[in-house]
Backbone as CSV, one residue per row, in Angstrom:
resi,resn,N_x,N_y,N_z,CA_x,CA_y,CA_z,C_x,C_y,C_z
1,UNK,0.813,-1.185,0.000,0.000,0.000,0.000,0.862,1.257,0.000
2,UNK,1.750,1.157,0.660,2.803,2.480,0.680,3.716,2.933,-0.252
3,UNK,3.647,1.802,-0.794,4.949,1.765,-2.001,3.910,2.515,-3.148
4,UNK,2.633,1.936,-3.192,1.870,2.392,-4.562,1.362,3.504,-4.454
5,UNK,1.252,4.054,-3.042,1.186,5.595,-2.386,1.998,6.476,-3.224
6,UNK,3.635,5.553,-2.548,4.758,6.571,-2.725,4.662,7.098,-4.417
7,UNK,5.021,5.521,-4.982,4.492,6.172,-6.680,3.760,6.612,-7.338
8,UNK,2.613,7.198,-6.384,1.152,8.096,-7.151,1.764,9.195,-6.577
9,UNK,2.171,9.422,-5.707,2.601,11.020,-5.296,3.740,11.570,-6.061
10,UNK,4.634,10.643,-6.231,6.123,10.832,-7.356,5.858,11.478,-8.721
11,UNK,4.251,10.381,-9.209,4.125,10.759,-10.272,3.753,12.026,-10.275
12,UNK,2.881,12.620,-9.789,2.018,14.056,-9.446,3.090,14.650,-9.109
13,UNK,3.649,14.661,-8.428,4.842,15.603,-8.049,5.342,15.878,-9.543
14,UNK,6.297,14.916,-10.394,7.131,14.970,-11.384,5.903,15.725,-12.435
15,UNK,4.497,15.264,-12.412,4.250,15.610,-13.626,3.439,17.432,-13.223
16,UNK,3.400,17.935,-11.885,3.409,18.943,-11.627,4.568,20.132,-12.615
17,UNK,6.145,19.503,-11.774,7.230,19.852,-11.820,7.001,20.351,-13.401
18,UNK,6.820,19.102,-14.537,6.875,19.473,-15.983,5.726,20.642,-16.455
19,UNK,4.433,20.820,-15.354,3.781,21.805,-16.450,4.084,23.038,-15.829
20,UNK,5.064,23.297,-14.632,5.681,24.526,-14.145,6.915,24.971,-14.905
21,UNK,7.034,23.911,-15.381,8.451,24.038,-16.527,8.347,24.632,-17.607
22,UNK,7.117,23.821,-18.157,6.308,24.140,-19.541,5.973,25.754,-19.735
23,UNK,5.446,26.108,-18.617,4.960,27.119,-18.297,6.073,28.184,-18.680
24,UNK,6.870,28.312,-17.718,8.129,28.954,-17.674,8.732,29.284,-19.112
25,UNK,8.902,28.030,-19.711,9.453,28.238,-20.988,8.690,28.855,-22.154
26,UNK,7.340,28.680,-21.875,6.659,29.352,-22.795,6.425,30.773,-22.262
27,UNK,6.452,31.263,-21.556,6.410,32.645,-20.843,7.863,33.340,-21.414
28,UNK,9.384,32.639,-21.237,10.223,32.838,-21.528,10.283,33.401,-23.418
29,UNK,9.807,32.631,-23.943,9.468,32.248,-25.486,8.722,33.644,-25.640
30,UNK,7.562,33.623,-25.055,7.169,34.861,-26.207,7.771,36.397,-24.964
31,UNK,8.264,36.128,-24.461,9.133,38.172,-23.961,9.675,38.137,-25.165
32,UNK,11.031,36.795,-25.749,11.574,37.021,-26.377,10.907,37.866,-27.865
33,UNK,10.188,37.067,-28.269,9.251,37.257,-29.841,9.137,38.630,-29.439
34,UNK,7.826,39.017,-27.759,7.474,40.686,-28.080,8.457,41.647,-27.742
35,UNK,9.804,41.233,-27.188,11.506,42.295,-27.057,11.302,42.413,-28.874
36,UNK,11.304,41.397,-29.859,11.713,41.342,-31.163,11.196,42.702,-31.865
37,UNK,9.628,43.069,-31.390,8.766,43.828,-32.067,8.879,45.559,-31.393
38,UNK,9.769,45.402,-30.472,9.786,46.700,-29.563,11.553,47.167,-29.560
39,UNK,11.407,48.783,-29.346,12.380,48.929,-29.133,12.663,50.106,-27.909
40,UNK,13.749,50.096,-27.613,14.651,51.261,-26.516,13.779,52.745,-26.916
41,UNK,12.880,53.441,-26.040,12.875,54.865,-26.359,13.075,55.678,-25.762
42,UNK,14.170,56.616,-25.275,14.253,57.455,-24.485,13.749,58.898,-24.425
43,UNK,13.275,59.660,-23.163,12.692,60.396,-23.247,11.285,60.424,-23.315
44,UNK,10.581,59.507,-22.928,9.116,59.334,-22.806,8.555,59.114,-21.509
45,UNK,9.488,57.870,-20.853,9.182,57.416,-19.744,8.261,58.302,-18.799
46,UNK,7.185,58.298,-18.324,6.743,58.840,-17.202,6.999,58.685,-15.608
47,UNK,7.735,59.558,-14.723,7.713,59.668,-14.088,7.324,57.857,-13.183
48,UNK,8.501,57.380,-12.479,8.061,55.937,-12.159,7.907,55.275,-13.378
49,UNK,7.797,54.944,-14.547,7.436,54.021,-15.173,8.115,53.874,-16.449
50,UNK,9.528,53.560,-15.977,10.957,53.268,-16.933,10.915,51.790,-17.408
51,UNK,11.628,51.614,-17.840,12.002,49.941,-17.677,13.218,49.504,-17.167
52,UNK,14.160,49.975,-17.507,15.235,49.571,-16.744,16.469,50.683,-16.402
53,UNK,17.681,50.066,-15.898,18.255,51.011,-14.396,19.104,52.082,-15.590
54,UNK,19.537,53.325,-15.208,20.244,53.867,-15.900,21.300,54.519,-14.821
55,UNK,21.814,55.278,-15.410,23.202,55.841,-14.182,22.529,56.408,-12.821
56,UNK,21.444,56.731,-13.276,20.897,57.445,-11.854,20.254,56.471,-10.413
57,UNK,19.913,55.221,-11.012,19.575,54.328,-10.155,19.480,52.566,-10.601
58,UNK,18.991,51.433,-9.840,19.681,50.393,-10.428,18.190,49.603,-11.160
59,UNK,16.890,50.081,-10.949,16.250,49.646,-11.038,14.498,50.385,-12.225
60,UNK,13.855,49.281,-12.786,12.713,49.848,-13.388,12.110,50.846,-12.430
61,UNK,11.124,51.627,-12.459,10.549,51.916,-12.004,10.653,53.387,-11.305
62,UNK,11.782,54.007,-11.375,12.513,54.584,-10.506,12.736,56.444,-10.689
63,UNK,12.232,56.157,-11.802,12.823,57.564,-12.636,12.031,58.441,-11.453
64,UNK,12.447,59.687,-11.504,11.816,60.750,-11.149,11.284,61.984,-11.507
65,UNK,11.525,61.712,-13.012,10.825,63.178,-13.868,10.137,62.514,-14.936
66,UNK,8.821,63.046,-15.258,8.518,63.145,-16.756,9.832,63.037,-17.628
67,UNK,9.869,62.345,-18.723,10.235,62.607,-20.105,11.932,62.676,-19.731
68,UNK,12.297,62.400,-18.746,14.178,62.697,-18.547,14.670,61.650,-20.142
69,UNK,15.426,62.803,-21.037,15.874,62.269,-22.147,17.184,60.941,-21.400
70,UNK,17.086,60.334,-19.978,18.142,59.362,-19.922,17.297,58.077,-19.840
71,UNK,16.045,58.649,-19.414,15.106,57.351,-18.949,14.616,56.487,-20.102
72,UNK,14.355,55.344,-20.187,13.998,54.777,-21.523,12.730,53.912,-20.997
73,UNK,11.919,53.095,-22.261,10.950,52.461,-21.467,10.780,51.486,-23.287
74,UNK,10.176,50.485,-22.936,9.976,49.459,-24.222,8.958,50.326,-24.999
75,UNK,9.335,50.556,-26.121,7.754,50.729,-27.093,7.518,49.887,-28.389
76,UNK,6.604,49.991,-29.440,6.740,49.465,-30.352,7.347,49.737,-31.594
77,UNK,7.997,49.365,-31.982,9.006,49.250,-33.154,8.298,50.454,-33.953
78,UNK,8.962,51.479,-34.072,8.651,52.280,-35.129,7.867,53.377,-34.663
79,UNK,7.678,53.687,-33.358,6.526,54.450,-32.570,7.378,56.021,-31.531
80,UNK,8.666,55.239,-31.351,9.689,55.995,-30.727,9.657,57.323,-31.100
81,UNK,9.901,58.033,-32.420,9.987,59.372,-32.765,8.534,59.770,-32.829
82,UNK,7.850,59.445,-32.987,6.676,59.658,-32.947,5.666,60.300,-31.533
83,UNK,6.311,59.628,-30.790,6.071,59.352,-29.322,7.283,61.430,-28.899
84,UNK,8.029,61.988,-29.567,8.931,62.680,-28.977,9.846,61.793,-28.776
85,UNK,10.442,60.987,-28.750,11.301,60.253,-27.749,12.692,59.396,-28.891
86,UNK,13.751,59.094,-28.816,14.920,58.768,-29.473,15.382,57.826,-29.084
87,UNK,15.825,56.782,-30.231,16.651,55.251,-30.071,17.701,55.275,-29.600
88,UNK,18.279,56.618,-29.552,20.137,57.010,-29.011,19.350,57.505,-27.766
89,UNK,20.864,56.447,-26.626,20.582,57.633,-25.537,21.160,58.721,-25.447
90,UNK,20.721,59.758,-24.719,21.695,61.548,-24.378,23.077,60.971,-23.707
91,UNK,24.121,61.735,-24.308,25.227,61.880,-23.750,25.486,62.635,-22.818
């Protein structure tokens, strides 16, 4: 009885393990595809809502001004100048 316990729980366990995996990798899979369709725009970012760290601090989220031409944030491919905002960052 314990043994056929142990191997119904093994299985559930292991076949848990694979659709947390599954998961993962397909989550992984398409950032990549929608990074493909987007690009770097600086100078848009609103206030808090960057994407990632620049000299001023290490993290998303962080900025502290409207529109700082250092701050960048993901947009869609081709939307950047449009938006005010530039694929080069300020020197």
């Amino acid at each position: 009885m314990t043994a056929s316990r142990t191997l119904i729980q093994n299985t559930i366990s292991t076949s848990i393990a694979g659709l947390l995996a599954l998961g993962l990798a397909t989550t992984a899979t398409s950032a990549f595809a929608a990074d493909a369709e987007k690009e770097k725009c600086y100078g848009v970012a609103a206030a808090g809502k960057n994407d990632c760290s620049t000299a001023k601090h290490a993290c998303a989220g962080q900025s502290k001004m409207d529109k700082d031409p250092i701050e960048w944030k993901y947009v869609a491919k081709g939307s950047c100048e449009k938006m005010g905002g530039t694929t080069a960052a300020k020197k």
